[in-house]
C-alpha positions as CSV (number, residue, x, y, z in Angstrom):
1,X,12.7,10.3,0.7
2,X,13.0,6.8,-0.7
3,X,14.1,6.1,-4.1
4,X,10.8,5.8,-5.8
5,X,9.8,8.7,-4.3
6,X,12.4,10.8,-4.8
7,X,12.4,10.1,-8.7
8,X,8.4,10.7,-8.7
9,X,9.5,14.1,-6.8
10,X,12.3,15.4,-8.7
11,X,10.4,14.6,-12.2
12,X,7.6,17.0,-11.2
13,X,10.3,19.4,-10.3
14,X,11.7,19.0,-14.3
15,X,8.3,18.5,-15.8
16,X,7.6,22.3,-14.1
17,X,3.5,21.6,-14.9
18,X,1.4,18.8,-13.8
19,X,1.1,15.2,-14.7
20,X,-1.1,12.1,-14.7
21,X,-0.4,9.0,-12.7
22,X,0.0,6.7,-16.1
23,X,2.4,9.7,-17.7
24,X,4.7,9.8,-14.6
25,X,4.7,5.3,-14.8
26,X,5.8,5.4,-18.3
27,X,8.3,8.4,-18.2
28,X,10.2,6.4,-15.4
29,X,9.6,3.0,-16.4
30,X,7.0,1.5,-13.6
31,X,3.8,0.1,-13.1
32,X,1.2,2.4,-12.8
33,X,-0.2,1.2,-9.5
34,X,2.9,1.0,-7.7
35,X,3.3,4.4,-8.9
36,X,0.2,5.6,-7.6
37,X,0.5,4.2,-4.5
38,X,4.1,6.1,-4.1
39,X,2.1,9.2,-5.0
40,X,-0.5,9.0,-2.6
41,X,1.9,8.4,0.2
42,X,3.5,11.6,-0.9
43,X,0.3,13.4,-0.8
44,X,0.0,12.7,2.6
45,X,3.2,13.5,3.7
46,X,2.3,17.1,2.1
47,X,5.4,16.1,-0.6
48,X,2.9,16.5,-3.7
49,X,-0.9,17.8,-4.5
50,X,-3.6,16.0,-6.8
51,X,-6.3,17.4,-8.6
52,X,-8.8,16.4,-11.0
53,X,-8.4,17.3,-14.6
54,X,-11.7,18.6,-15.9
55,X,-13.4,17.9,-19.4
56,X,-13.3,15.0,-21.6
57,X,-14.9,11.6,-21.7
58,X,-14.6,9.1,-18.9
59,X,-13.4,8.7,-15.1
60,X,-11.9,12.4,-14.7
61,X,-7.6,11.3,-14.2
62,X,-5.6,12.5,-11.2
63,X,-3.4,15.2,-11.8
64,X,-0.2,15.5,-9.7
65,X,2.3,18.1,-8.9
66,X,4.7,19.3,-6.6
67,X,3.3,21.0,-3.1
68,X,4.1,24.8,-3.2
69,X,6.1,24.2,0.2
70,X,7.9,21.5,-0.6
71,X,11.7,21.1,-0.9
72,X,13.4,18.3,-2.6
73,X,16.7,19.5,-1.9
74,X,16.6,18.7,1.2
75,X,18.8,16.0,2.7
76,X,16.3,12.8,3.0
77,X,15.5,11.4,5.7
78,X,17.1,8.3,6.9
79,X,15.7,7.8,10.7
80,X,12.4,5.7,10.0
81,X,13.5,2.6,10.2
82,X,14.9,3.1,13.3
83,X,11.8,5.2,14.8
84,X,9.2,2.2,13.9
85,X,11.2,-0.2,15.6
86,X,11.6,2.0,18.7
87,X,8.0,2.4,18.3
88,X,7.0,-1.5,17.9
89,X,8.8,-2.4,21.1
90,X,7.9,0.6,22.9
91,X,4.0,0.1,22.5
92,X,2.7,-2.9,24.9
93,X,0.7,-5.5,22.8
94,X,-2.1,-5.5,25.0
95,X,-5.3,-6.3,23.5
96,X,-6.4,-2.7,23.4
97,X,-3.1,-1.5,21.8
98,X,-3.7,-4.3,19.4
99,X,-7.2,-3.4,18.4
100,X,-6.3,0.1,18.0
101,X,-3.4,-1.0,15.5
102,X,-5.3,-3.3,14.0
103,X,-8.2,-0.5,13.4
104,X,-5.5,1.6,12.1
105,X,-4.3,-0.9,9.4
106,X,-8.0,-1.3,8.1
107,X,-8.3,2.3,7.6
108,X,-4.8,2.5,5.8
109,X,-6.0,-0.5,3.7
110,X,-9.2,1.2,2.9
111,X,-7.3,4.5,1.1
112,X,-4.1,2.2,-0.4
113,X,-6.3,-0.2,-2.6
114,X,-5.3,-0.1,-6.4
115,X,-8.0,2.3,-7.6
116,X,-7.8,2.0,-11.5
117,X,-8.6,-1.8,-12.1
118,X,-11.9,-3.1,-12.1
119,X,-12.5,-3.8,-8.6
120,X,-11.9,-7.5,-7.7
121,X,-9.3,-10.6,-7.2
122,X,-6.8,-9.0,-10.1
123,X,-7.1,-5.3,-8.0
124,X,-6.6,-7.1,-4.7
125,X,-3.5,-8.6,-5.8
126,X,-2.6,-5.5,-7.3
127,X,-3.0,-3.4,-4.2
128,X,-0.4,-6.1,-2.3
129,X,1.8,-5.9,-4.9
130,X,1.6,-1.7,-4.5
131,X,2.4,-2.3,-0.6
132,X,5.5,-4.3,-1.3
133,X,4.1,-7.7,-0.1
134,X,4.8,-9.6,-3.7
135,X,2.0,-12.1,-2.9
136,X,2.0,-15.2,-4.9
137,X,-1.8,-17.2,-5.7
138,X,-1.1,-20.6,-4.1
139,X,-4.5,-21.7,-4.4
140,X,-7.7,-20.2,-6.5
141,X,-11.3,-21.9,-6.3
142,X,-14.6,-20.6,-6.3
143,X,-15.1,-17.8,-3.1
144,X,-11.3,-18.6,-2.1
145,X,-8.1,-16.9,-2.6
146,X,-5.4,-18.2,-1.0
147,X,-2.0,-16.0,-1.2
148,X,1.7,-16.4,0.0
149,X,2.9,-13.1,0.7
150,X,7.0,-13.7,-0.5
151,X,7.9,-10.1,1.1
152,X,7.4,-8.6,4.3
153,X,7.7,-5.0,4.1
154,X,7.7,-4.4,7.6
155,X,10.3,-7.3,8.7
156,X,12.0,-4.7,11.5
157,X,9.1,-3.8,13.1
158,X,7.6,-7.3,13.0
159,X,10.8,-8.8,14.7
160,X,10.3,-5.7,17.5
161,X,7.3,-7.0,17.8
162,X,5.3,-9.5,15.8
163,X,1.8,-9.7,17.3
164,X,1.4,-5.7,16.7
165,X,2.6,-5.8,13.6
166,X,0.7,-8.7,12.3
167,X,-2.3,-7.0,13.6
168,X,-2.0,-4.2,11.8
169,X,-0.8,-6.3,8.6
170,X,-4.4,-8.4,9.1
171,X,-6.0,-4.6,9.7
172,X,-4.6,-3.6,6.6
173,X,-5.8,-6.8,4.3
174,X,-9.5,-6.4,5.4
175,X,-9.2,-2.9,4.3
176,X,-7.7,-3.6,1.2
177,X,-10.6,-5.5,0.8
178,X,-13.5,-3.5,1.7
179,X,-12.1,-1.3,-1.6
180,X,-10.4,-3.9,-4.0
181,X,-13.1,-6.7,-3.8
182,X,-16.2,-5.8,-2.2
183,X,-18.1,-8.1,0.0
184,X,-14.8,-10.0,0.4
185,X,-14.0,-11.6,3.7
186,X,-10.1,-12.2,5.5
187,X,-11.0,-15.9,6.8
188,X,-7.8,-16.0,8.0
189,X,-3.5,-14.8,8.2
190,X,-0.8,-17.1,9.3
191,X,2.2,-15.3,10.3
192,X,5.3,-16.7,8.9
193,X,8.7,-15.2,9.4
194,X,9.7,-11.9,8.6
195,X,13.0,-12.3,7.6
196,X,12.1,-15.5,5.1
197,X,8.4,-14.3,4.1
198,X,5.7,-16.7,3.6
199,X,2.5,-14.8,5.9
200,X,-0.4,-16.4,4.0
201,X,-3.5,-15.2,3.8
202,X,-7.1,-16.9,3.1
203,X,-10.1,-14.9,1.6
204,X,-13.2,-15.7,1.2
205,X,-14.4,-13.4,-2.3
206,X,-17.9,-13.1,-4.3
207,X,-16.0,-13.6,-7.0
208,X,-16.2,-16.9,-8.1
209,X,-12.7,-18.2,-9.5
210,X,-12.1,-20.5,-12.5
């Protein structure tokens, strides 16, 4: 479990009850999104449970605690790494394989976007952030967004293999769109190194800029 996690983990464990999303950021000192992000990973990896909480004014707030099977004593795992890059030079990057990567990245985008900002350029950029990109606004204009992504959070994989992973990367921006900023369009991604950063996207938003 990575650091992050593992703190959002063993804090449920001490808390002994459950907690919202912006409780958990403040008790540990992070941003709320990133947070949330962490937590739904979690979820899905069967680490941790959400709920609704009932009653009261407003959006009902997420509710996390720890999954009745889960065991956070257990040694973490520490093979990963390793697997995805076996992975990203095993698989061929054929233009089916490449499609089906890139099909799998939207849908990942599509459930990772920042949910608790008003959905638009400031979520989007949130949602990156979350992910681990870091993106940095290089240019902003009416209908275009143009972002330096600084990080790449999959640099080991992308040296496996670049063109599948950079599909899936360009996958995984259009879904973050579909969510973040509706009726948003991914004009285009330039792959830049992994090791130095730099991939920069251009998007196309109904969102006019200043």
């Amino acid at each position: 479990m990575q650091g992050t996690r593992a703190r959002l983990f063993q804090l449920l464990e001490d808390l002994g009850r459950p907690a919202t999303t912006a409780e958990l950021a403040e008790l540990l000192g992070l941003n709320r999104n990133g947070v949330r992000a962490h937590l739904e990973r979690m979820a899905r990896a069967g680490l941790v449970e959400r709920r609704k909480r009932r009653g009261g004014r407003g959006r009902p707030a997420d509710l996390w605690q720890r999954s009745g099977g889960a065991r956070g004593e257990l040694p973490p795992p520490t093979a990963y790494r390793a697997l995805v890059v076996a992975l990203g030079r095993a698989l061929p990057a054929d233009p089916r394989t490449v499609a089906a990567v890139e099909a799998e990245g939207r849908r990942v985008g599509e459930t990772a976007a920042a949910d608790s900002l008003q959905p638009g350029r400031a979520a989007y950029l949130a949602s990156l952030a979350a992910l681990g990109f870091q993106p940095e606004v290089v240019e902003e204009r009416p209908s275009l967004l143009r972002v330096r992504m600084a990080n790449c959070p999959y640099r080991e994989a992308a040296l496996a293999n670049g063109k599948l992973i950079c599909s899936f990367h360009r996958g995984l921006s259009e879904g973050l769109l579909r969510t973040s900023c509706p009726g948003g369009r991914l004009r285009s991604l330039l792959p830049a190194s992994p090791t130095a950063g730099g991939c920069l996207l251009e998007v196309e938003t109904a969102e006019a800029g200043p």
